[in-house]
Backbone as JSON Lines, residues from 0, in Angstrom:
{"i":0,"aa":"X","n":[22.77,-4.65,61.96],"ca":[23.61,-5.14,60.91],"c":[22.81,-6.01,59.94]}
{"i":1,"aa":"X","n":[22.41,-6.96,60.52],"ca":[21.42,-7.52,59.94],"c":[19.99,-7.11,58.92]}
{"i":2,"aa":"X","n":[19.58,-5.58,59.47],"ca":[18.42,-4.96,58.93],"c":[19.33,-4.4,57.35]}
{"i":3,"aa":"X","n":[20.21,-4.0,57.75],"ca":[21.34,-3.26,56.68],"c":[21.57,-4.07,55.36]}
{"i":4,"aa":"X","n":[22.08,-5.46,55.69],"ca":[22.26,-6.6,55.03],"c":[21.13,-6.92,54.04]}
{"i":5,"aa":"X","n":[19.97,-7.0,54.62],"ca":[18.71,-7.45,53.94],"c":[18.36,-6.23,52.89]}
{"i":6,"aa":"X","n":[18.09,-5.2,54.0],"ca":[17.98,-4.04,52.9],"c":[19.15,-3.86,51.69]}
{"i":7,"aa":"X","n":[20.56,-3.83,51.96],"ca":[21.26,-3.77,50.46],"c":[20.94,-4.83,49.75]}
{"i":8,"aa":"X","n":[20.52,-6.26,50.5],"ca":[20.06,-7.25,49.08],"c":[19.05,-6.96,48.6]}
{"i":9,"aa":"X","n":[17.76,-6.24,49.32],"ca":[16.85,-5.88,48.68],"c":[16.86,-5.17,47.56]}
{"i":10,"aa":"X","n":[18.0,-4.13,47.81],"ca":[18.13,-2.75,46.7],"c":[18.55,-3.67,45.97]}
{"i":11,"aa":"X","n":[19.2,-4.49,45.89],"ca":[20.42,-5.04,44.94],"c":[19.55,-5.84,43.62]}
{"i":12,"aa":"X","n":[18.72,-7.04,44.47],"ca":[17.68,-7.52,43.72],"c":[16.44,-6.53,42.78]}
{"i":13,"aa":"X","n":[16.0,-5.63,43.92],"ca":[14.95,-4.73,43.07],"c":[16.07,-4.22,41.78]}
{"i":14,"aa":"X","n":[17.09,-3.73,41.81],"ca":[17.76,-2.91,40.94],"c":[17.57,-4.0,39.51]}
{"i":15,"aa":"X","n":[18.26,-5.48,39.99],"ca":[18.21,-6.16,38.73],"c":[17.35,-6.47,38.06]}
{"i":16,"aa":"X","n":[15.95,-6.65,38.99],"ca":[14.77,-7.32,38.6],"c":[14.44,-5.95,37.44]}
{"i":17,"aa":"X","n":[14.73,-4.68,37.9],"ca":[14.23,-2.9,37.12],"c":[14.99,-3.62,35.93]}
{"i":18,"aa":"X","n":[16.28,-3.63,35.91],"ca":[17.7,-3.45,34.86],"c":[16.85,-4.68,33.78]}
{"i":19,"aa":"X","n":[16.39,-5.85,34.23],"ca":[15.6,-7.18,33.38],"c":[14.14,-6.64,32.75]}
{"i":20,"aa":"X","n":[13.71,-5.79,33.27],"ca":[12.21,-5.79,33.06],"c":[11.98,-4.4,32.11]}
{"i":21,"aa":"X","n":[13.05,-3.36,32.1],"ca":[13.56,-2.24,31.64],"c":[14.17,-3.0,29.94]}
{"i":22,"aa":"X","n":[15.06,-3.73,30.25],"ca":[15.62,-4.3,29.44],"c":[14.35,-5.02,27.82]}
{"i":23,"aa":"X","n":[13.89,-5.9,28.88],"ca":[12.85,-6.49,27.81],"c":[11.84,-5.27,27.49]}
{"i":24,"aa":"X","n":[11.36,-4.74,28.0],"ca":[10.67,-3.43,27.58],"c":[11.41,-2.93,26.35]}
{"i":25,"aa":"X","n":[12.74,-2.6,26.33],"ca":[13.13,-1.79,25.3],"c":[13.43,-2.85,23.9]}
{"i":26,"aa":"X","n":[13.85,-4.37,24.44],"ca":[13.67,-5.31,23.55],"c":[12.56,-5.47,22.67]}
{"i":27,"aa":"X","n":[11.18,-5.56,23.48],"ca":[9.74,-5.44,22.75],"c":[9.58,-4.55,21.58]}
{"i":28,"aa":"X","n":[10.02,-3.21,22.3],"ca":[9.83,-1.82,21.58],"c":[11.21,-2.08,20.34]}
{"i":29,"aa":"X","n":[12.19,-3.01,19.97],"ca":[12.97,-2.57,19.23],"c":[12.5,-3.76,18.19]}
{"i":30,"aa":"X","n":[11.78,-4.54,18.78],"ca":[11.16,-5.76,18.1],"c":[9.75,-4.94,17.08]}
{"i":31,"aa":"X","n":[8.82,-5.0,17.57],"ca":[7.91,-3.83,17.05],"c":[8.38,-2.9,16.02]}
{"i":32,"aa":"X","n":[9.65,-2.36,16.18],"ca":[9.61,-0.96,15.68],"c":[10.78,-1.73,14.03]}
{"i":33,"aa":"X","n":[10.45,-2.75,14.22],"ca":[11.43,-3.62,13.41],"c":[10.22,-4.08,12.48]}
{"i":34,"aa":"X","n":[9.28,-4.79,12.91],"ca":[8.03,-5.24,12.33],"c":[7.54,-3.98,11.66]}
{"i":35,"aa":"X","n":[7.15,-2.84,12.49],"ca":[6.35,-1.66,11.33],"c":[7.05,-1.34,9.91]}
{"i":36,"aa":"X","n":[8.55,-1.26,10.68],"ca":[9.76,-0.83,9.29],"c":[9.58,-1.76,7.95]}
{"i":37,"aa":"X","n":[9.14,-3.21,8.17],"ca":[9.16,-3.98,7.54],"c":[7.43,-3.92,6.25]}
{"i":38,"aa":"X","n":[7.18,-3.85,7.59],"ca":[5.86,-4.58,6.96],"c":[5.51,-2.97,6.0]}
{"i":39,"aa":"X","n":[6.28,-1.84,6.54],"ca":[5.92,-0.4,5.47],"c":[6.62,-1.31,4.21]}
{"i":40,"aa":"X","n":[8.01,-1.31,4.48],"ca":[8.76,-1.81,2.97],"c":[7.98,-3.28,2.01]}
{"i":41,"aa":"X","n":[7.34,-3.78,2.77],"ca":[6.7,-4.3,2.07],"c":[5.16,-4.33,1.53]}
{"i":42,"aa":"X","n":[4.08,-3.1,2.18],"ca":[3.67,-2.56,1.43],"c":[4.24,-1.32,0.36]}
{"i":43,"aa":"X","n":[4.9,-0.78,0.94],"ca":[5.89,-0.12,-0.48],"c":[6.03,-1.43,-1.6]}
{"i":44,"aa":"X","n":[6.58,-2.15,-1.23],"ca":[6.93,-2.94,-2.35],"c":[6.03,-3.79,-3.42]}
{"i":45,"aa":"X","n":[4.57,-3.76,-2.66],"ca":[3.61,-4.43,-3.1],"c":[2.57,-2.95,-4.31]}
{"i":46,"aa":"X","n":[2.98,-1.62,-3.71],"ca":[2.64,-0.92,-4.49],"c":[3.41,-0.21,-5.49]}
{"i":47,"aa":"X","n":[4.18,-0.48,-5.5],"ca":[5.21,-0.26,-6.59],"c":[4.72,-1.15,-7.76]}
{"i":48,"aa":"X","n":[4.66,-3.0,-6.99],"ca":[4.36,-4.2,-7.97],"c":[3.58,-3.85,-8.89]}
{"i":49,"aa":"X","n":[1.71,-3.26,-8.19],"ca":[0.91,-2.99,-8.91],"c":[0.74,-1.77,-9.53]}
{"i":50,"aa":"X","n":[1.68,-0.77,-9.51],"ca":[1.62,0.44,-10.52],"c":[3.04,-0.11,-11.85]}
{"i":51,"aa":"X","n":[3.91,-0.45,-11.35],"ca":[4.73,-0.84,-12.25],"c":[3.81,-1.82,-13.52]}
{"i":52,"aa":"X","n":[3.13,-2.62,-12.85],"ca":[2.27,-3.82,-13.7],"c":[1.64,-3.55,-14.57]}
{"i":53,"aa":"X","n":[0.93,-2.15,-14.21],"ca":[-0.27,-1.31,-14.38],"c":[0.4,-0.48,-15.91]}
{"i":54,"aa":"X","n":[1.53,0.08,-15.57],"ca":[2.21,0.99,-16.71],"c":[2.69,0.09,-18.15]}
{"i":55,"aa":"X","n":[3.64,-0.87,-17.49],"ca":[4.06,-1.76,-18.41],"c":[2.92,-2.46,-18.97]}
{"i":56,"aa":"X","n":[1.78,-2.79,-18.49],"ca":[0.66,-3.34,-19.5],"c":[0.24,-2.22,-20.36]}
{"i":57,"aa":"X","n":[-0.8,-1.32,-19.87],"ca":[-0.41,0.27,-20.64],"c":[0.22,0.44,-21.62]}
{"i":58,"aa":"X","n":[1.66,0.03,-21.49],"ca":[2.42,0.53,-22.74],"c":[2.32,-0.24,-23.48]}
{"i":59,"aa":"X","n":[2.21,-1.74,-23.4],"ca":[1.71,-2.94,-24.64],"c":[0.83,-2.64,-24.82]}
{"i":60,"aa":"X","n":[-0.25,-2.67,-24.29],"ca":[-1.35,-2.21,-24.77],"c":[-1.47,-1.0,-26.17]}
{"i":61,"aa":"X","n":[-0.65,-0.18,-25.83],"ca":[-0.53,0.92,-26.64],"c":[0.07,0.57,-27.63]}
{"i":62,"aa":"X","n":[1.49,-0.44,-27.58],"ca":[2.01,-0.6,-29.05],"c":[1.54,-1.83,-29.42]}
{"i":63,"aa":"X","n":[0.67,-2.5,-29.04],"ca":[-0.02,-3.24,-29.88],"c":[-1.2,-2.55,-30.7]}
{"i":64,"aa":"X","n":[-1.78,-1.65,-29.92],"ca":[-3.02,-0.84,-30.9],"c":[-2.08,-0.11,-32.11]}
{"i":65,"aa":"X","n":[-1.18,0.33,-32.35],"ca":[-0.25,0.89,-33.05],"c":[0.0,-0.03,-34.5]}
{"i":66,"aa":"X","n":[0.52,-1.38,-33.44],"ca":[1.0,-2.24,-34.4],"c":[-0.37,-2.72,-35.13]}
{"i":67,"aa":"X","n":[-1.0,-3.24,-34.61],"ca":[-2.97,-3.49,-35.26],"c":[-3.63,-2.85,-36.27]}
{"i":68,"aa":"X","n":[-3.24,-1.16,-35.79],"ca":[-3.82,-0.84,-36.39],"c":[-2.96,-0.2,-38.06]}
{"i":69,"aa":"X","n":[-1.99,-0.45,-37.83],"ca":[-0.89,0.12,-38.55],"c":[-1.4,-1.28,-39.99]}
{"i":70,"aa":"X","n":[-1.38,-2.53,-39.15],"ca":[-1.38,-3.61,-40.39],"c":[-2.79,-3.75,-40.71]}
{"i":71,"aa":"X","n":[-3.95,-3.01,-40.15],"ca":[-5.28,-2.57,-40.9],"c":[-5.26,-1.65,-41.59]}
{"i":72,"aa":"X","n":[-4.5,-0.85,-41.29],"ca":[-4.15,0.66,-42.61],"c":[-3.55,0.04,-43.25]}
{"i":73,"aa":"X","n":[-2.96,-1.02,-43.88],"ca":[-1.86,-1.51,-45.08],"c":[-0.84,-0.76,-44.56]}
{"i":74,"aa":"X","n":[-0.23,-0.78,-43.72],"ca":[0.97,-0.02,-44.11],"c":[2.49,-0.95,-44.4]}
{"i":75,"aa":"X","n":[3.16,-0.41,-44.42],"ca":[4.44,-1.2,-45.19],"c":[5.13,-1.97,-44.29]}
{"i":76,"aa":"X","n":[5.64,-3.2,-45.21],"ca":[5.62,-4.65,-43.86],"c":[7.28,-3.8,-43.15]}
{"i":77,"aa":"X","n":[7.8,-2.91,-43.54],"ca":[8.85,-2.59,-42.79],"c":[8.75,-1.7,-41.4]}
{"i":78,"aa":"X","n":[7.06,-1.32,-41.96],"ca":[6.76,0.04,-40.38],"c":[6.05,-1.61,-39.21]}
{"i":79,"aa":"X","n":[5.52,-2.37,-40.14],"ca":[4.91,-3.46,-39.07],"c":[5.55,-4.2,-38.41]}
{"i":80,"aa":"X","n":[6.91,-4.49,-38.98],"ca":[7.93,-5.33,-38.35],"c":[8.36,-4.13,-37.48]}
{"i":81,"aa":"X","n":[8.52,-2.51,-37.5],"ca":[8.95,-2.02,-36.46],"c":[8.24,-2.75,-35.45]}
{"i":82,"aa":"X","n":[7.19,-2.12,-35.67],"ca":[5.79,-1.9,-34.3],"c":[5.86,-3.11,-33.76]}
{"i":83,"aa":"X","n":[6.07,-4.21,-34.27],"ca":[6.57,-5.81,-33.48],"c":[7.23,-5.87,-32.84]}
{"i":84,"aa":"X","n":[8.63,-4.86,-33.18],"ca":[9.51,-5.43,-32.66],"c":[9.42,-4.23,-30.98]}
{"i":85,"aa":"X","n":[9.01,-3.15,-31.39],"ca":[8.73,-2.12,-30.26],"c":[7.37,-2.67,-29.34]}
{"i":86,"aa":"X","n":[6.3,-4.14,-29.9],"ca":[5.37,-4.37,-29.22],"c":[6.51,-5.49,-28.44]}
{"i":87,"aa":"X","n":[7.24,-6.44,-28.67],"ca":[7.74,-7.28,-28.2],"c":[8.48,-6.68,-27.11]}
{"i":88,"aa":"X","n":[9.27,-5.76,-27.19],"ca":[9.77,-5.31,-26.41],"c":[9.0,-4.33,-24.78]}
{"i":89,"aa":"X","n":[7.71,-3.88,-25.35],"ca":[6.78,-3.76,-24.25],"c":[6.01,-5.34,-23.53]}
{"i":90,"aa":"X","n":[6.21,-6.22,-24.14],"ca":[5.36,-7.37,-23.8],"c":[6.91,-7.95,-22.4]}
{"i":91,"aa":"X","n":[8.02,-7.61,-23.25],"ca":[8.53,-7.84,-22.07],"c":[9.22,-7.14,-20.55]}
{"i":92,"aa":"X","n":[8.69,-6.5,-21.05],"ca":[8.7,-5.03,-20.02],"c":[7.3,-5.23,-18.84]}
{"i":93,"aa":"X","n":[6.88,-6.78,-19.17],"ca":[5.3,-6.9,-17.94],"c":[5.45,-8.09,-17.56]}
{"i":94,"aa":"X","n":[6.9,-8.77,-18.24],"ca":[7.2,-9.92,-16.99],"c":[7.73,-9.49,-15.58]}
{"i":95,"aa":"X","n":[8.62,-8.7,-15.32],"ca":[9.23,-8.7,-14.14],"c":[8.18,-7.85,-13.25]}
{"i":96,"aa":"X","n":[7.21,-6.76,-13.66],"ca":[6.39,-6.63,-12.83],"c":[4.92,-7.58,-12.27]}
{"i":97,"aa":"X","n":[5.01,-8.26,-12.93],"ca":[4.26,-9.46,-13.23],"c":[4.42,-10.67,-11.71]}
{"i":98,"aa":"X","n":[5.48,-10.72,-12.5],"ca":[6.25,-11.97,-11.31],"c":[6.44,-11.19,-9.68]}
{"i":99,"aa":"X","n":[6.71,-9.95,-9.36],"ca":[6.91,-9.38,-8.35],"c":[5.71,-9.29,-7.89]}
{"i":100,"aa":"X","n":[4.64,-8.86,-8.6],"ca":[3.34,-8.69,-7.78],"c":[2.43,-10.29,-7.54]}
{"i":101,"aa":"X","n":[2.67,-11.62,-8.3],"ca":[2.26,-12.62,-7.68],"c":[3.48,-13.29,-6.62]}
{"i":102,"aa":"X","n":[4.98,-12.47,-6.27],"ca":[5.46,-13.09,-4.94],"c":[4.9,-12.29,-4.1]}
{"i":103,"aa":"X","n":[4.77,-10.91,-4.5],"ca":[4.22,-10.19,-3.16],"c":[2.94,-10.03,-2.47]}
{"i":104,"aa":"X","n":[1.92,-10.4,-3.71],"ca":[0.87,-10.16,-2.9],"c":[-0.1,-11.55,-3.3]}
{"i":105,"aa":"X","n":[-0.63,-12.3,-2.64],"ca":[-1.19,-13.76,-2.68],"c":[-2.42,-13.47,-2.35]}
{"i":106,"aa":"X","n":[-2.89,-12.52,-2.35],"ca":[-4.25,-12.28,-2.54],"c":[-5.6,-12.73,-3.97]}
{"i":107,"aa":"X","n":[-6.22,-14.1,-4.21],"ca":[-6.41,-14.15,-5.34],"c":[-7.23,-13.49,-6.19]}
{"i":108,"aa":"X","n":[-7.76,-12.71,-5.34],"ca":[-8.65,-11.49,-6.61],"c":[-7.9,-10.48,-7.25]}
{"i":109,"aa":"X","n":[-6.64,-10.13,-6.77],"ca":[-5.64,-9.14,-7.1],"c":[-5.16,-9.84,-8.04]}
{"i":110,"aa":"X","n":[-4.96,-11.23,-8.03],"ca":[-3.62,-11.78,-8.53],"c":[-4.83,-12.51,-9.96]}
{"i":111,"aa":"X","n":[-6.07,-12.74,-10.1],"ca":[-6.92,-13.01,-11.12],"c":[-7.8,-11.64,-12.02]}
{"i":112,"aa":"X","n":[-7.51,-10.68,-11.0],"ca":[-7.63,-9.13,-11.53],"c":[-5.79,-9.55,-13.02]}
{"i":113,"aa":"X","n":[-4.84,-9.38,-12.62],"ca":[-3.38,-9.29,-13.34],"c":[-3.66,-10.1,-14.19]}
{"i":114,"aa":"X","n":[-4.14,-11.49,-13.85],"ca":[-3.79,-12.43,-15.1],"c":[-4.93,-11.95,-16.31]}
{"i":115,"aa":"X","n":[-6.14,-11.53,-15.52],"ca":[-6.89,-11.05,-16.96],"c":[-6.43,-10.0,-17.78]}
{"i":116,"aa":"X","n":[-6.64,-9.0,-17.12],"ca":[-5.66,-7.88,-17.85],"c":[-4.58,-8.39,-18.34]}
{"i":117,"aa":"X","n":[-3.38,-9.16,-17.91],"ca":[-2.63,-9.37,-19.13],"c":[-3.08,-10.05,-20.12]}
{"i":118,"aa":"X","n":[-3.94,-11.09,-20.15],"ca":[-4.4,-11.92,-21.42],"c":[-5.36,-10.73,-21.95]}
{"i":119,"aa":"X","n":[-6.01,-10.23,-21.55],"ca":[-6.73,-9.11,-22.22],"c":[-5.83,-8.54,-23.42]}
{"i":120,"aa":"X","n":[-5.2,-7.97,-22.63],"ca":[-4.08,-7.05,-23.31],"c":[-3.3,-7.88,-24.38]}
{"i":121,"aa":"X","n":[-2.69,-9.47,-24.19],"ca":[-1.77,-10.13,-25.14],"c":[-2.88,-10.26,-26.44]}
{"i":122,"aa":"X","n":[-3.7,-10.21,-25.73],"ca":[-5.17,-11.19,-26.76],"c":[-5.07,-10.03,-28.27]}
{"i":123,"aa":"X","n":[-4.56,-8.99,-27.73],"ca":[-4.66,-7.9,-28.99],"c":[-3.63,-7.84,-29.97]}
{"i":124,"aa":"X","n":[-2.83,-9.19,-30.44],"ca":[-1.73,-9.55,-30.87],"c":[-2.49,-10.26,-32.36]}
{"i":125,"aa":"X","n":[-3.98,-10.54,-31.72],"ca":[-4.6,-11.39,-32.9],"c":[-4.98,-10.72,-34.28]}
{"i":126,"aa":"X","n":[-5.33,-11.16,-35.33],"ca":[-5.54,-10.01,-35.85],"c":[-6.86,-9.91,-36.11]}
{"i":127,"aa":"X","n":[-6.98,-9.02,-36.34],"ca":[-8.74,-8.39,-36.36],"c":[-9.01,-7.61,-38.19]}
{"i":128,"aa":"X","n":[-10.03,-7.73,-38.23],"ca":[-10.57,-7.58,-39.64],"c":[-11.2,-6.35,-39.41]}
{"i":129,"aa":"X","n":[-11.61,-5.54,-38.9],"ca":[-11.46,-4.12,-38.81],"c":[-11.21,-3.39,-37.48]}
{"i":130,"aa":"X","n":[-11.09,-1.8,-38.06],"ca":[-10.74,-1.18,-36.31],"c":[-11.56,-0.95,-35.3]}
{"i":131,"aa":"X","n":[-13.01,-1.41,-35.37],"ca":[-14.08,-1.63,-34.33],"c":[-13.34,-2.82,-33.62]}
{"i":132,"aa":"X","n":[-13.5,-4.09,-34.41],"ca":[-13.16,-5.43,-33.37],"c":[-11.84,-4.92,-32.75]}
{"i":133,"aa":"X","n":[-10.94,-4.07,-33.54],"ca":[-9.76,-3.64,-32.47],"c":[-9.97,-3.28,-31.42]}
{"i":134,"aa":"X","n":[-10.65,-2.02,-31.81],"ca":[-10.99,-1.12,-30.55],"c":[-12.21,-1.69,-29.58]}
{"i":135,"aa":"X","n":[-12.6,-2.97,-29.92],"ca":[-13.47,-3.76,-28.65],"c":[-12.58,-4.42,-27.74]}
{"i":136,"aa":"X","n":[-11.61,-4.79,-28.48],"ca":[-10.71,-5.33,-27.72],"c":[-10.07,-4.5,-26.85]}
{"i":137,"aa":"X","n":[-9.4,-3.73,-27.11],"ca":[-8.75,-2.82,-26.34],"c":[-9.38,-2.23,-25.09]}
{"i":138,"aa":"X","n":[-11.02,-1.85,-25.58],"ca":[-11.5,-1.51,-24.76],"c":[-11.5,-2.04,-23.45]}
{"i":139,"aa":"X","n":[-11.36,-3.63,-23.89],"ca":[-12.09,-4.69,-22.77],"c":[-10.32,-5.0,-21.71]}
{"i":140,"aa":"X","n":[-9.47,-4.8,-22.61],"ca":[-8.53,-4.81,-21.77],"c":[-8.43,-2.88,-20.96]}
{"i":141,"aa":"X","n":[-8.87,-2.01,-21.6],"ca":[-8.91,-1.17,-20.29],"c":[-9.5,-1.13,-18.71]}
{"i":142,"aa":"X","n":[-10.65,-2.04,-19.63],"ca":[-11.71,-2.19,-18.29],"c":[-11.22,-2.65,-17.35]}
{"i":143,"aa":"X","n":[-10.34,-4.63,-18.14],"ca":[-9.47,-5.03,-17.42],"c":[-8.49,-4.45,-16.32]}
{"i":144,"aa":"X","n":[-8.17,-3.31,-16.92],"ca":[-6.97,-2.64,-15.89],"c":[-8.01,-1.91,-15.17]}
{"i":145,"aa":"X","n":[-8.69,-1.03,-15.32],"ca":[-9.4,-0.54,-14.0],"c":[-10.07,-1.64,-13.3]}
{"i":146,"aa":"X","n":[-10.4,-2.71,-13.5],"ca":[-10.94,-3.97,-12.17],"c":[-9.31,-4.59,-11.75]}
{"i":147,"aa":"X","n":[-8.42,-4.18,-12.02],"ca":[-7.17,-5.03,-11.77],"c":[-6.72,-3.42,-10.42]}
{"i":148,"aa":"X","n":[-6.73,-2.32,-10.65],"ca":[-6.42,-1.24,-9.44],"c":[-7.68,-0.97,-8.97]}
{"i":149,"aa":"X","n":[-8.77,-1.3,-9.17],"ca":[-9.98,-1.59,-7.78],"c":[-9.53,-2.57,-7.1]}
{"i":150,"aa":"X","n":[-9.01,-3.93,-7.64],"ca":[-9.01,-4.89,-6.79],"c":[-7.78,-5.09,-5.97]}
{"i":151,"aa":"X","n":[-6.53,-4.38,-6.59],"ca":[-5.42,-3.71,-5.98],"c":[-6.19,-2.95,-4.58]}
{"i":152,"aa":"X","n":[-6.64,-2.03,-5.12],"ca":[-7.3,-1.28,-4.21],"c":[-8.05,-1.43,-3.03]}
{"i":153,"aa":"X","n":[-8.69,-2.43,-2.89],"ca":[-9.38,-3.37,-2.24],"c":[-8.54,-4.01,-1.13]}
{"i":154,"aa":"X","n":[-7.74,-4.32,-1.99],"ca":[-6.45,-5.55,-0.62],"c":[-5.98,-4.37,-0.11]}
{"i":155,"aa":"X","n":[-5.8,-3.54,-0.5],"ca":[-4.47,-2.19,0.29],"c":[-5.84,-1.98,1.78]}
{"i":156,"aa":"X","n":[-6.8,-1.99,1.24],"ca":[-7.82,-1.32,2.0],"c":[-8.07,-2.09,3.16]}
{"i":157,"aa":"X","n":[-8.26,-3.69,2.69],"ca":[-8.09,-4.85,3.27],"c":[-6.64,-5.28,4.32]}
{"i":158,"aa":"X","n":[-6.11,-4.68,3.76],"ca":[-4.52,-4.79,4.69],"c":[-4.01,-3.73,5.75]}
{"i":159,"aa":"X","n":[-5.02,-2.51,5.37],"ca":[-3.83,-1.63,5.66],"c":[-3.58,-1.49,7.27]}
C-alpha cells in the first residue's frame, strides 16, 4: 500500500514538475517569437524612414533645380512664384520623414549622413549667378544622398 502511495505521488509530482517546465518552455518560445515580430517591424520601419527621406529630399532637390534655374533663365515672376510654391511644398514633404528616421534610428553616422543631405539640398534655395554654381550645388547634394544610403546601408549591415 505504501509502495502504491509513493509511487502515485511520484507520478503526480513528476506530471506537474513536466506541466511547469513544458509550460515555461512554451512561455520562452512565445516570448522570443514576440521579440523577432518586433524587432522585423521595426527594421521595416527604420527602412521605410530612410527611403521615404531619400525620395522626399529627391523631389526638393528637383524643384528647387527647376525653381533656380527657371529664375536664371529670366523667366516670369508668375512661373517663379509657381516653382516656390511647388518647392515649398516638397521642402515639406522631408519633415515627417526626417523626424521618423532620427526617432528610429540613433545611429550617428546615419543620422549626420540626413542632416547633410538635407542642408545640402535646402542650401539650393540660395541664389546663384549662373547654372554651373547651380549645378555644383546640386551635385554636392547628390553625393550627399548617396553617403546618406551607404551609411543607411552600413547600420542595416551593422544591425542586421
Amino acid at each position: 500500500m505504501l509502495v502504491t502511495f509513493v509511487t502515485a505521488a511520484l507520478a503526480i509530482v513528476g506530471t506537474l514538475l513536466g506541466s511547469i517546465v513544458s509550460g515555461r518552455f512554451q512561455e520562452r518560445a512565445a516570448e522570443r517569437s514576440v521579440r523577432v515580430t518586433h524587432g522585423e517591424a521595426i527594421r521595416r520601419d527604420q527602412l521605410e524612414a530612410v527611403t521615404a527621406l531619400a525620395s522626399a529630399v529627391s523631389d526638393h532637390r528637383q524643384a528647387m533645380w527647376k525653381r533656380a534655374d527657371a529664375a536664371l533663365a529670366g523667366a516670369s515672376a508668375d512661373v517663379v512664384a509657381s516653382l516656390r510654391e511647388a518647392s515649398h511644398q516638397t521642402r515639406a514633404a522631408v519633415t515627417r520623414p526626417h523626424v521618423a528616421l532620427r526617432v528610429l534610428i540613433t545611429d550617428p553616422a546615419v543620422r549626420e549622413a540626413a542632416d547633410q543631405l538635407i542642408s545640402l539640398t535646402y542650401g539650393m534655395r540660395q541664389p546663384y549667378a549662373t547654372v554651373e554654381d547651380l549645378s555644383a550645388v546640386r551635385e554636392a547634394a547628390k553625393d550627399a544622398e548617396d553617403a546618406f544610403v551607404d551609411a543607411a546601408a552600413g547600420y542595416f549591415s551593422r544591425t542586421a
